[in-house]
N, CA, C and O atoms as CSV, one atom per row, in Angstrom:
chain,resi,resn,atom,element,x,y,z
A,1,UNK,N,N,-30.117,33.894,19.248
A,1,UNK,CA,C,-28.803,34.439,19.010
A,1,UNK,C,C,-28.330,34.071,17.615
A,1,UNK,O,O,-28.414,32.872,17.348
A,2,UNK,N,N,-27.906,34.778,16.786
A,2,UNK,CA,C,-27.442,34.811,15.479
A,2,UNK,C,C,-25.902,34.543,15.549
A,2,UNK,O,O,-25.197,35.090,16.397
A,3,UNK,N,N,-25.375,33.597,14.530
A,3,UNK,CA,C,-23.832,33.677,14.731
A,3,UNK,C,C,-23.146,34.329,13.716
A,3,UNK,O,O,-23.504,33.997,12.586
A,4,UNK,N,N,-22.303,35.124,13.784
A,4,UNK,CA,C,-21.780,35.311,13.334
A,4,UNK,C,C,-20.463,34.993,12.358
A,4,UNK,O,O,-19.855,34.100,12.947
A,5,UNK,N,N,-19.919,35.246,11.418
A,5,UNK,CA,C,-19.363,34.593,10.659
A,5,UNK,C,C,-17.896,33.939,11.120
A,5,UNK,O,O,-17.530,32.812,10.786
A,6,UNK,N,N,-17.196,34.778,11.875
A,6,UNK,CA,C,-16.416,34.014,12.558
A,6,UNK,C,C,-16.903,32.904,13.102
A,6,UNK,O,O,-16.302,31.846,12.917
A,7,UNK,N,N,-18.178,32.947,13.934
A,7,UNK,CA,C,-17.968,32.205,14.943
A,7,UNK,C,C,-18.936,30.332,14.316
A,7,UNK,O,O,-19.312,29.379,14.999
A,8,UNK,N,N,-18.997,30.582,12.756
A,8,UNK,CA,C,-19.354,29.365,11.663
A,8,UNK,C,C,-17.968,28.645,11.720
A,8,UNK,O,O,-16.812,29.048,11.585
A,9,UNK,N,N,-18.669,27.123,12.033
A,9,UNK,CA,C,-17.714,26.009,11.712
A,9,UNK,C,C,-17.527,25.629,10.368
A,9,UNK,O,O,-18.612,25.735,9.797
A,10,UNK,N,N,-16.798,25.304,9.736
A,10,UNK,CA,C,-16.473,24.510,8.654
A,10,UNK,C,C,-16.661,23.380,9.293
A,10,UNK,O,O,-16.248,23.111,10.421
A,11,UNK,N,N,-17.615,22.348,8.209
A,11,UNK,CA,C,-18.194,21.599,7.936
A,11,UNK,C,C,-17.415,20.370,7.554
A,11,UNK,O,O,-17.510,19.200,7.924
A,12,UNK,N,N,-16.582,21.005,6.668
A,12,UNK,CA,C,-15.119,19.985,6.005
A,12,UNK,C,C,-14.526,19.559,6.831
A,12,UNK,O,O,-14.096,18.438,6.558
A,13,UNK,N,N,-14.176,20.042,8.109
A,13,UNK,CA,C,-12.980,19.685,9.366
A,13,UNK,C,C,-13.498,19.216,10.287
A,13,UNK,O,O,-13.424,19.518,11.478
A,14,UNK,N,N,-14.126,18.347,9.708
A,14,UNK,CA,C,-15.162,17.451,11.365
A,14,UNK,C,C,-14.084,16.054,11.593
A,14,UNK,O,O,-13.023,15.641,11.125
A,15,UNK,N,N,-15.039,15.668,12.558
A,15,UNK,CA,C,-13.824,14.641,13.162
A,15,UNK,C,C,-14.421,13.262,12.367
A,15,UNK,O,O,-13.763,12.227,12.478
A,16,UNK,N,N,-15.843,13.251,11.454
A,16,UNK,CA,C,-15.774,12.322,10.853
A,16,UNK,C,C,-14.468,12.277,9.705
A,16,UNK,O,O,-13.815,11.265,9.451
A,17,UNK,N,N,-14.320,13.271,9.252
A,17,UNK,CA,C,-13.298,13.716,8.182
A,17,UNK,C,C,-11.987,13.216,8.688
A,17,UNK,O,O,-11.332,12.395,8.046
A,18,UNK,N,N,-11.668,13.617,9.629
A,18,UNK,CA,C,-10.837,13.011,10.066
A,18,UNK,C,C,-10.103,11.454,10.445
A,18,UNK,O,O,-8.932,11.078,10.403
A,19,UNK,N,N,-11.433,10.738,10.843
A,19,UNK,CA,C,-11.625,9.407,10.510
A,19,UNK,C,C,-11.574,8.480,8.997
A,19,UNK,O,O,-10.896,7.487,8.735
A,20,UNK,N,N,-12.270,9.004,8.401
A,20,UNK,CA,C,-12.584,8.729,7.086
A,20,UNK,C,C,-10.944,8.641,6.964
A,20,UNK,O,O,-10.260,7.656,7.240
A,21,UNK,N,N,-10.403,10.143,6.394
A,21,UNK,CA,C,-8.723,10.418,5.994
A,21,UNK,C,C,-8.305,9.703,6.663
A,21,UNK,O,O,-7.830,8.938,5.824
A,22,UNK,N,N,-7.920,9.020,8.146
A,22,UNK,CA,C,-6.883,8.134,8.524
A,22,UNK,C,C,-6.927,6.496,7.930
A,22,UNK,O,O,-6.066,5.618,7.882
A,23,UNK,N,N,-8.306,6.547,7.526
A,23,UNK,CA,C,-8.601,5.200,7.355
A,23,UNK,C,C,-8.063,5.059,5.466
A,23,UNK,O,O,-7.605,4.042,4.945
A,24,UNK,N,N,-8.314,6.419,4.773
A,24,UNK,CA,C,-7.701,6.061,3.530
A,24,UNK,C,C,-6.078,6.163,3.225
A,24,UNK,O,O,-5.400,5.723,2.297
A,25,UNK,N,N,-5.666,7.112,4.679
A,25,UNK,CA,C,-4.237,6.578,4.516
A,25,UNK,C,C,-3.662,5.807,4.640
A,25,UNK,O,O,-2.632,5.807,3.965
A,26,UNK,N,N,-3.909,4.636,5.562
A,26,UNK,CA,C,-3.207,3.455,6.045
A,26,UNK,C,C,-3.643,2.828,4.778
A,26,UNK,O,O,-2.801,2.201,4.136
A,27,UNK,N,N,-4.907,2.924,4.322
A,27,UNK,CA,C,-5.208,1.946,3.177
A,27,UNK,C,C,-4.479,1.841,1.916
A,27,UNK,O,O,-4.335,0.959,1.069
A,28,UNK,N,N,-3.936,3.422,2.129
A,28,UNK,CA,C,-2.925,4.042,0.626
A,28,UNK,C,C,-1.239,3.128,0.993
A,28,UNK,O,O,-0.446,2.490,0.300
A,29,UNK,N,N,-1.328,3.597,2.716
A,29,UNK,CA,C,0.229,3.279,2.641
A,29,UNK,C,C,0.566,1.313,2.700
A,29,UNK,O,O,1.522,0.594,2.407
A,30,UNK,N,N,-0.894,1.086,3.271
A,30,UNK,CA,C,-0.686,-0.553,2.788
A,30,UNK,C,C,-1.273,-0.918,1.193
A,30,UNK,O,O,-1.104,-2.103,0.905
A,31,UNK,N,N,-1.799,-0.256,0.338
A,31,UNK,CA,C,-1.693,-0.694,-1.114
A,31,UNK,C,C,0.009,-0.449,-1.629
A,31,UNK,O,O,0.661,-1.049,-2.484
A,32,UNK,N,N,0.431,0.833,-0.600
A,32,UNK,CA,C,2.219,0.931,-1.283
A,32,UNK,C,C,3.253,-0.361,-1.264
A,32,UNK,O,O,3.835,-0.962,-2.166
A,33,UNK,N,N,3.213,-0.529,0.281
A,33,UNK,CA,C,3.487,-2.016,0.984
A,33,UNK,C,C,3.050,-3.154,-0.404
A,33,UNK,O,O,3.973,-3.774,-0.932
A,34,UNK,N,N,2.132,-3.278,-0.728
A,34,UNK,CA,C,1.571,-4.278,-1.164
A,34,UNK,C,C,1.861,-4.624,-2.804
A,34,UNK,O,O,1.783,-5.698,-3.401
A,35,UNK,N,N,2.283,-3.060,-3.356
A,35,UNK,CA,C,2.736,-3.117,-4.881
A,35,UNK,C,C,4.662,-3.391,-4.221
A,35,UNK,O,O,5.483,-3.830,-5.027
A,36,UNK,N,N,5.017,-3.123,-3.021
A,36,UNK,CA,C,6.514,-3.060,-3.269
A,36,UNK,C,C,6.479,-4.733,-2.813
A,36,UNK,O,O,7.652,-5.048,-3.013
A,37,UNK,N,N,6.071,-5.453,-2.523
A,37,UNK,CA,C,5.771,-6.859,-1.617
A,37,UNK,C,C,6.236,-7.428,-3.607
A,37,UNK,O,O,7.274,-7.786,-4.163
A,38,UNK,N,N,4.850,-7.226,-4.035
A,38,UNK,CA,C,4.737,-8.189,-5.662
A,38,UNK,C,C,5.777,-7.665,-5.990
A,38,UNK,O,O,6.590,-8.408,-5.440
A,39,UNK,N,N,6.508,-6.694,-6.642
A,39,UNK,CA,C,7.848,-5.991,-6.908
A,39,UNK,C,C,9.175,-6.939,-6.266
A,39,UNK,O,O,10.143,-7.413,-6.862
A,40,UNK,N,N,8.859,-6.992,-5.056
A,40,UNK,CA,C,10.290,-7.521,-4.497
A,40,UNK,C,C,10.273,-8.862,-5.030
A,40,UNK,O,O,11.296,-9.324,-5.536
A,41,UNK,N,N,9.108,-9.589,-4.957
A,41,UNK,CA,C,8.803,-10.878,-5.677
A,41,UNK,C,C,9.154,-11.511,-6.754
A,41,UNK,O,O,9.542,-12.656,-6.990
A,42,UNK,N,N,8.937,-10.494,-7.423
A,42,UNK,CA,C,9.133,-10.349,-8.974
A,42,UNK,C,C,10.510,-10.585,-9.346
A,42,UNK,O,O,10.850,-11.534,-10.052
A,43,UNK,N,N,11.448,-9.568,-8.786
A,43,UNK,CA,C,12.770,-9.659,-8.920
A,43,UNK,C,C,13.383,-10.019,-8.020
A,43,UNK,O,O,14.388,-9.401,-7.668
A,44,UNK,N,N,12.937,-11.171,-7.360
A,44,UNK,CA,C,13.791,-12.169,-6.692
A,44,UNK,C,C,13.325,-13.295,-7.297
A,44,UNK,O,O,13.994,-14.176,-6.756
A,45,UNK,N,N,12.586,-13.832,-8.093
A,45,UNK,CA,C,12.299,-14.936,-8.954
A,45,UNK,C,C,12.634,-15.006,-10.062
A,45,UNK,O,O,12.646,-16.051,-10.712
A,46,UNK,N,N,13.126,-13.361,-10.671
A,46,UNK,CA,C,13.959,-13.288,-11.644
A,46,UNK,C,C,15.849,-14.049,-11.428
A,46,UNK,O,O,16.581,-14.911,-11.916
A,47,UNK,N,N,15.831,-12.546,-9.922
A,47,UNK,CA,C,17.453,-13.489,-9.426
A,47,UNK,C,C,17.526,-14.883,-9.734
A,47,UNK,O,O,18.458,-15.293,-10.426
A,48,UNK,N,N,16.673,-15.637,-9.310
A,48,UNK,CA,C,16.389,-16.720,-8.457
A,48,UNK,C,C,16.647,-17.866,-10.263
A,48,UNK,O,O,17.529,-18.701,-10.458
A,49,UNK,N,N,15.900,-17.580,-10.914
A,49,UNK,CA,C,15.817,-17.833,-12.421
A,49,UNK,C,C,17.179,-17.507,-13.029
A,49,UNK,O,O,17.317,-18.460,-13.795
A,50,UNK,N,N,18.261,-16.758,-13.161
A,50,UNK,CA,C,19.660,-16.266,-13.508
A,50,UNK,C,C,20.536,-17.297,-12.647
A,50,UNK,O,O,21.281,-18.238,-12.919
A,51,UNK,N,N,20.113,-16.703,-11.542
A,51,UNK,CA,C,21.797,-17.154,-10.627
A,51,UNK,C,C,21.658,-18.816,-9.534
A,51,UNK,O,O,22.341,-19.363,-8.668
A,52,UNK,N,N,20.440,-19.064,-10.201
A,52,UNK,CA,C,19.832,-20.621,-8.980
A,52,UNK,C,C,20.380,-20.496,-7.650
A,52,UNK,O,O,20.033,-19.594,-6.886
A,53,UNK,N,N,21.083,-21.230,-7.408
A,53,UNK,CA,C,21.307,-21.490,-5.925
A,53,UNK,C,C,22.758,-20.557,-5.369
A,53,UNK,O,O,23.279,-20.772,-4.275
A,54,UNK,N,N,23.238,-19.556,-6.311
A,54,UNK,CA,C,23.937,-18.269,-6.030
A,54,UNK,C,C,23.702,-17.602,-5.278
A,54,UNK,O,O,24.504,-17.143,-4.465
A,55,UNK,N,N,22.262,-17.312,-5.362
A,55,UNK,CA,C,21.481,-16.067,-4.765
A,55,UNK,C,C,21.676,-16.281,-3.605
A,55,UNK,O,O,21.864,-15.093,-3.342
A,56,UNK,N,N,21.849,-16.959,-2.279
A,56,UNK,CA,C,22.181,-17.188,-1.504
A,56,UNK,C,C,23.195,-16.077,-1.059
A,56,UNK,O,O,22.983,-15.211,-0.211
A,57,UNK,N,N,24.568,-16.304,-1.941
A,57,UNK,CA,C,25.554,-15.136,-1.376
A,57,UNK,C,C,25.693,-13.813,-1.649
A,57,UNK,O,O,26.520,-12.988,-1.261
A,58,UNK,N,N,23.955,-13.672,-2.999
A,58,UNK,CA,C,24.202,-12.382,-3.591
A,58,UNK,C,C,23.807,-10.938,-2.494
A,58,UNK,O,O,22.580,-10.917,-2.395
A,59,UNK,N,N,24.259,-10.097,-1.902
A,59,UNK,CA,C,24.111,-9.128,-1.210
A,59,UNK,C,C,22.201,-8.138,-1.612
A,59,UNK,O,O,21.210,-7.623,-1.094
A,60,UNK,N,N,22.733,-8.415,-2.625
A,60,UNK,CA,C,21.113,-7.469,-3.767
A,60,UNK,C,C,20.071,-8.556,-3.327
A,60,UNK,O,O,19.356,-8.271,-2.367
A,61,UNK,N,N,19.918,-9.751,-3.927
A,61,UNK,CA,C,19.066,-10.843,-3.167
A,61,UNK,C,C,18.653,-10.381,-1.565
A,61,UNK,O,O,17.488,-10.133,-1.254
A,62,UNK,N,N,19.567,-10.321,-0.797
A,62,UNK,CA,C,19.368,-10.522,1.081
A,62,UNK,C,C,18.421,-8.925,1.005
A,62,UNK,O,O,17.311,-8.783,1.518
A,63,UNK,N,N,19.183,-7.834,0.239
A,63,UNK,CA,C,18.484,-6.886,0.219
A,63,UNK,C,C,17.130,-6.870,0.151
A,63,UNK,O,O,16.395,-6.808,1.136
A,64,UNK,N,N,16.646,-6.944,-1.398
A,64,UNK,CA,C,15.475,-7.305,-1.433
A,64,UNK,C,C,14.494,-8.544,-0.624
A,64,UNK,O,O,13.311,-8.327,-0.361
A,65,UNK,N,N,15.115,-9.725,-0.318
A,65,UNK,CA,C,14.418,-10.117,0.286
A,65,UNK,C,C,14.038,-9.260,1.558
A,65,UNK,O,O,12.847,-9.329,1.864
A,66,UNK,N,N,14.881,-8.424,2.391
A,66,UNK,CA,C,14.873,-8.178,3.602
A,66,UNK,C,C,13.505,-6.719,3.430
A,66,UNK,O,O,12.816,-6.229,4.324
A,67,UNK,N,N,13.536,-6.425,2.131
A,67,UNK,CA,C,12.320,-5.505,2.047
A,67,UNK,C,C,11.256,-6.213,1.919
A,67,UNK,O,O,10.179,-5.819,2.366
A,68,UNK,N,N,11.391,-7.300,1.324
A,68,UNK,CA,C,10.133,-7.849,1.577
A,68,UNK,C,C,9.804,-8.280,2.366
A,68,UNK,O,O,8.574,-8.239,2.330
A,69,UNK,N,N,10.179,-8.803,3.297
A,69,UNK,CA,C,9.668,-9.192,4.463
A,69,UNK,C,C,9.632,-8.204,5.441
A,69,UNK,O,O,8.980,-8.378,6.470
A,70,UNK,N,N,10.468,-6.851,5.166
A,70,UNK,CA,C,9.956,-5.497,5.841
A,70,UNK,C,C,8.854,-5.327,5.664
A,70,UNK,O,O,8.028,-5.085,6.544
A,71,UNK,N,N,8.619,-5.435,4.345
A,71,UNK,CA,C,6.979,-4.759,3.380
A,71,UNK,C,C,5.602,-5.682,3.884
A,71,UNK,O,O,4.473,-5.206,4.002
A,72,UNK,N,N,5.927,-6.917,4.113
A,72,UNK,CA,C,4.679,-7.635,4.807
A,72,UNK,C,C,4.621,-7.423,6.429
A,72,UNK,O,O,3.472,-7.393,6.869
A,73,UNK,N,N,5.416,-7.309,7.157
A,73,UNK,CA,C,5.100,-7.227,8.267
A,73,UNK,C,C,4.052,-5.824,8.478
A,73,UNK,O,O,2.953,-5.773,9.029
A,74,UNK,N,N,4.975,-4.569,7.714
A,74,UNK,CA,C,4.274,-3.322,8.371
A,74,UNK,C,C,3.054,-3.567,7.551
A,74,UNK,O,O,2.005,-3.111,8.006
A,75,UNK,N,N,3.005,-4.308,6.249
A,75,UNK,CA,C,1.188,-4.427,6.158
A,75,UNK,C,C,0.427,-4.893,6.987
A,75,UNK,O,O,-0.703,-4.469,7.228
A,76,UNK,N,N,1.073,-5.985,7.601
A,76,UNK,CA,C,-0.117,-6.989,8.673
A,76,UNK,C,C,0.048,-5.645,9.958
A,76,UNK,O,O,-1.039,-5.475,10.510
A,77,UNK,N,N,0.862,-4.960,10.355
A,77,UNK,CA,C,0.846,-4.350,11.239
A,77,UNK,C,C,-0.123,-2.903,10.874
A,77,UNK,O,O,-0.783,-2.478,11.822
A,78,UNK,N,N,-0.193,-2.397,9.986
A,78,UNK,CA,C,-1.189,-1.700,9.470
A,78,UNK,C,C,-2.293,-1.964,9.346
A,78,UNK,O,O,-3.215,-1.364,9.898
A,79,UNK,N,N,-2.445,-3.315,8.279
A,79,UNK,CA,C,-4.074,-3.199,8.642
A,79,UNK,C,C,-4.607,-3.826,9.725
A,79,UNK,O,O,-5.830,-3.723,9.825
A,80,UNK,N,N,-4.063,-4.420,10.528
A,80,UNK,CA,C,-4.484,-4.512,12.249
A,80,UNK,C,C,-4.948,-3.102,13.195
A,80,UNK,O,O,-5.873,-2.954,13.993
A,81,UNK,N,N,-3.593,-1.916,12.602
A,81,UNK,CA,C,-4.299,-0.872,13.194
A,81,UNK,C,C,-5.339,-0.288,12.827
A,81,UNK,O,O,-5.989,0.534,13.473
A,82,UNK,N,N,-5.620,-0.846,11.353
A,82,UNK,CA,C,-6.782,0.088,10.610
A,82,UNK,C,C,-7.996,-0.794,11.275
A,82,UNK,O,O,-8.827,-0.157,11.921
A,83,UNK,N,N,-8.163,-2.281,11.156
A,83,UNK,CA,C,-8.929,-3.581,11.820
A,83,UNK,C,C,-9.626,-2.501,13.141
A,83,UNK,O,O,-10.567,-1.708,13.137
A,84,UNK,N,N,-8.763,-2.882,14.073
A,84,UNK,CA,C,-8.667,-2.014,15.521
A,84,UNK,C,C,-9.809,-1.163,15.678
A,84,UNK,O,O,-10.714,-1.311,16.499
A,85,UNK,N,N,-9.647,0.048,14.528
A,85,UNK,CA,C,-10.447,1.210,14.519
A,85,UNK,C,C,-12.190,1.276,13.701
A,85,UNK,O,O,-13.160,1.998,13.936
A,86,UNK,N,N,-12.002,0.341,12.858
A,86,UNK,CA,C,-12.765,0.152,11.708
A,86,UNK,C,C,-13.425,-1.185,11.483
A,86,UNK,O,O,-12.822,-2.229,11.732
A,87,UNK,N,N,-14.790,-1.162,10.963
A,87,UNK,CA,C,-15.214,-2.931,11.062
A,87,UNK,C,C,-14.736,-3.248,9.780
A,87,UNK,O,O,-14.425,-2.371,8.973
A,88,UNK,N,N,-14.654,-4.533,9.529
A,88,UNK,CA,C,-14.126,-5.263,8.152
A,88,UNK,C,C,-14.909,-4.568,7.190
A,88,UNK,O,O,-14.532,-4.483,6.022
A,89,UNK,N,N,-16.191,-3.961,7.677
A,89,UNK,CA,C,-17.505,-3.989,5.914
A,89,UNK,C,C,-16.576,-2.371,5.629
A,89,UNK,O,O,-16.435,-2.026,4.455
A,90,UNK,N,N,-15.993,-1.472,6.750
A,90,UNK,CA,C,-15.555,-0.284,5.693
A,90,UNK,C,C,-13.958,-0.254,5.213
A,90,UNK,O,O,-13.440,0.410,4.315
A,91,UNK,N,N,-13.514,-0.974,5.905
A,91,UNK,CA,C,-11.903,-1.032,6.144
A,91,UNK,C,C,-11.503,-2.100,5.009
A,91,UNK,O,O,-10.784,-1.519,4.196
A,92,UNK,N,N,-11.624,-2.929,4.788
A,92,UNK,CA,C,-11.184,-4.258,3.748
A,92,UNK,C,C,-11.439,-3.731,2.131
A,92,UNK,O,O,-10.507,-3.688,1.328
A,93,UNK,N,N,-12.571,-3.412,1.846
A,93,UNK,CA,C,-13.037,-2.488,0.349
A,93,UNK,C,C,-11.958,-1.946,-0.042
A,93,UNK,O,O,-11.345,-2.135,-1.092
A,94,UNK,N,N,-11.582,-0.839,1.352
A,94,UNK,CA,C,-10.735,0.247,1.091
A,94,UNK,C,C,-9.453,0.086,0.218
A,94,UNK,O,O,-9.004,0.539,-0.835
A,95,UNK,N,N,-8.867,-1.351,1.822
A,95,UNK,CA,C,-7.937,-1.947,1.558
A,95,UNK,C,C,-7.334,-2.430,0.734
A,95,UNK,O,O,-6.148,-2.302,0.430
A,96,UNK,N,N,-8.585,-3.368,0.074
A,96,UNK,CA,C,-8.270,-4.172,-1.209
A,96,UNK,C,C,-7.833,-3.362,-2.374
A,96,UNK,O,O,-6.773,-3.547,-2.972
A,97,UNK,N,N,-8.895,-2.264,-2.718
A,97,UNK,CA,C,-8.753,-1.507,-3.900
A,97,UNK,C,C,-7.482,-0.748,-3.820
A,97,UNK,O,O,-7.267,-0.286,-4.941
A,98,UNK,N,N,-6.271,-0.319,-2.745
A,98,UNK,CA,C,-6.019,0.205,-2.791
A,98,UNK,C,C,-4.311,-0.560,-3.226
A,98,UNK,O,O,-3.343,-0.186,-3.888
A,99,UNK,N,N,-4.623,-1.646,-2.515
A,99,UNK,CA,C,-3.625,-2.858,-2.895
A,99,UNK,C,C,-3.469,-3.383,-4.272
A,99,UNK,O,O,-2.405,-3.721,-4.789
A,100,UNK,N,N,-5.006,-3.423,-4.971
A,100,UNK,CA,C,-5.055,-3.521,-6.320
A,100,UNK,C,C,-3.921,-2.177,-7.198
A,100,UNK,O,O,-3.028,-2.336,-8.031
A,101,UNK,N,N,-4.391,-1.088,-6.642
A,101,UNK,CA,C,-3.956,0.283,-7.604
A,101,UNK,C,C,-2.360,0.191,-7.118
A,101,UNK,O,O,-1.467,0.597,-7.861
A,102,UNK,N,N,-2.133,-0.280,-6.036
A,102,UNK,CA,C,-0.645,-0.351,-5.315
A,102,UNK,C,C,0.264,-1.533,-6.910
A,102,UNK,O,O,0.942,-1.094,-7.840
A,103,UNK,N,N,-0.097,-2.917,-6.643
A,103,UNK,CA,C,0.508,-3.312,-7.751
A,103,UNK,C,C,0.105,-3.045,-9.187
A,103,UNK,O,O,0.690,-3.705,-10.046
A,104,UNK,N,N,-0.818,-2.165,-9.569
A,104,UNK,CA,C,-0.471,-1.887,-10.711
A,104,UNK,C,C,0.531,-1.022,-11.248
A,104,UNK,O,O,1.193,-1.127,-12.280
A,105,UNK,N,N,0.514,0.265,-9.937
A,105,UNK,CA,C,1.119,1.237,-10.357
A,105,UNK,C,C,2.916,0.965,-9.640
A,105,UNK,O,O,3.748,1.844,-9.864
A,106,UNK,N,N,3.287,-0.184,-8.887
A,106,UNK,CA,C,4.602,-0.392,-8.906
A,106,UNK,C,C,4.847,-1.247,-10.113
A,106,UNK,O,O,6.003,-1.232,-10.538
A,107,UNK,N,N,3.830,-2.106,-10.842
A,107,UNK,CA,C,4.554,-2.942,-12.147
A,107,UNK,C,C,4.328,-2.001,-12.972
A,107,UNK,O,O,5.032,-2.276,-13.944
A,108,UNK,N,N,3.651,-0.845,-13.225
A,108,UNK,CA,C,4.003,0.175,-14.118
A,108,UNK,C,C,5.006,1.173,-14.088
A,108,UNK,O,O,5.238,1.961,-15.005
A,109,UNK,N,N,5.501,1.119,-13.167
A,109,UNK,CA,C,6.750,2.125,-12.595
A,109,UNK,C,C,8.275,1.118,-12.349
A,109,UNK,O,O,9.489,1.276,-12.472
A,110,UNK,N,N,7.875,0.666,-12.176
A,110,UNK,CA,C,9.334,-0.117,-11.270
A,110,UNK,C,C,9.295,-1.661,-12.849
A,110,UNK,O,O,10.141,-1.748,-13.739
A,111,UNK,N,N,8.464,-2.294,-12.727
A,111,UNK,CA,C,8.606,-3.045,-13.753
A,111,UNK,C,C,8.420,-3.010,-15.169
A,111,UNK,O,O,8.444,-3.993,-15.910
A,112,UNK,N,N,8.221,-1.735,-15.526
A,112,UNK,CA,C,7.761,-1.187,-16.847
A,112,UNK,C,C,6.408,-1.861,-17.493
A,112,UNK,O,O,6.308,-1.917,-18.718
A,113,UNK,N,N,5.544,-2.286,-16.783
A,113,UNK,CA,C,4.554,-3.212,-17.312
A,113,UNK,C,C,3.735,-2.108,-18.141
A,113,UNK,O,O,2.852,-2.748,-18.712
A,114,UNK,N,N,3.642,-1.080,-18.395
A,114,UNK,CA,C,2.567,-0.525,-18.798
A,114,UNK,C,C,2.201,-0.437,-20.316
A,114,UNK,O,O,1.311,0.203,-20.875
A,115,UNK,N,N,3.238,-1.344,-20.851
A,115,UNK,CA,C,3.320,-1.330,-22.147
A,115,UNK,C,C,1.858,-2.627,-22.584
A,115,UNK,O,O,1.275,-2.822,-23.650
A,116,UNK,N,N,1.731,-3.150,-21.484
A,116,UNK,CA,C,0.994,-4.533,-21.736
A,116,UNK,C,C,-0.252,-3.991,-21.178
A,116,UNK,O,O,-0.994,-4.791,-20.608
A,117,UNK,N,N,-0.576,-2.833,-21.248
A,117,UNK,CA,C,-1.995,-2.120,-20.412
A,117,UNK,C,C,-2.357,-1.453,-21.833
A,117,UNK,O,O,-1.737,-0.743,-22.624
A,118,UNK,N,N,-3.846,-2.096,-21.782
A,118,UNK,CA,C,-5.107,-1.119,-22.518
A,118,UNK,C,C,-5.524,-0.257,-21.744
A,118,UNK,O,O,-5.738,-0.326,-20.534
A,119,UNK,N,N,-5.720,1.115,-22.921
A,119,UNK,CA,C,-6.215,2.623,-21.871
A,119,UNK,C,C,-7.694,2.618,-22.869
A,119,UNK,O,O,-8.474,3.570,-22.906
A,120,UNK,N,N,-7.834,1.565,-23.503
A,120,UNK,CA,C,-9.025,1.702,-24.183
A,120,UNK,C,C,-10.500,1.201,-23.271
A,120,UNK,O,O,-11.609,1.287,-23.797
């Protein structure tokens, strides 16, 4: 029996594909987590450096801290779900690199660092 062209699968829409993509999204949305984590850091050690033992009543302080400690939980809660699905040898690589590109590209955006980056 010959198939016909309708009745050809795409190749692209397999359920490995599907796997693969969930595993680089969590990895994307915990490198995001992970550049806003160093970010919140950053400028709460700045606060922290200005206003010493102020920061306590400053509203912006509780803020940011409270993202950061938003921003680590849903990482540990992410990559547990990614853990779950995936062994450490494909899931952690992912992870890492993606956490790497996460704080570069929030201290290039949010902290203006990019002035201190070679494109050479």
């Amino acid at each position: 029996m010959g198939q016909t062209e309708n009745n050809v699968k795409n190749p692209f829409f397999t359920i490995h594909f599907y796997i693969i993509a969930f595993l680089i999204l969590t990895s994307l949305l915990s490198g995001a987590f992970g550049g806003l984590i160093s970010t919140n850091i950053k400028i709460l050690t700045h606060f922290f450096d200005i206003f010493e033992f102020e920061i306590l009543i400053s509203p912006t302080a509780w803020i940011f801290g409270g993202a950061c400690i938003f921003c680590v939980i849903s990482c540990f809660m992410n990559i547990n779900a990614t853990l779950a699905l995936y062994s450490q040898l494909q899931a952690m690589p992912t992870y890492e690199s993606c956490v790497i590109v996460g704080n570069l590209m929030s201290g290039m955006i949010i902290m203006k660092e990019y002035q201190y980056y070679s494109w050479n």
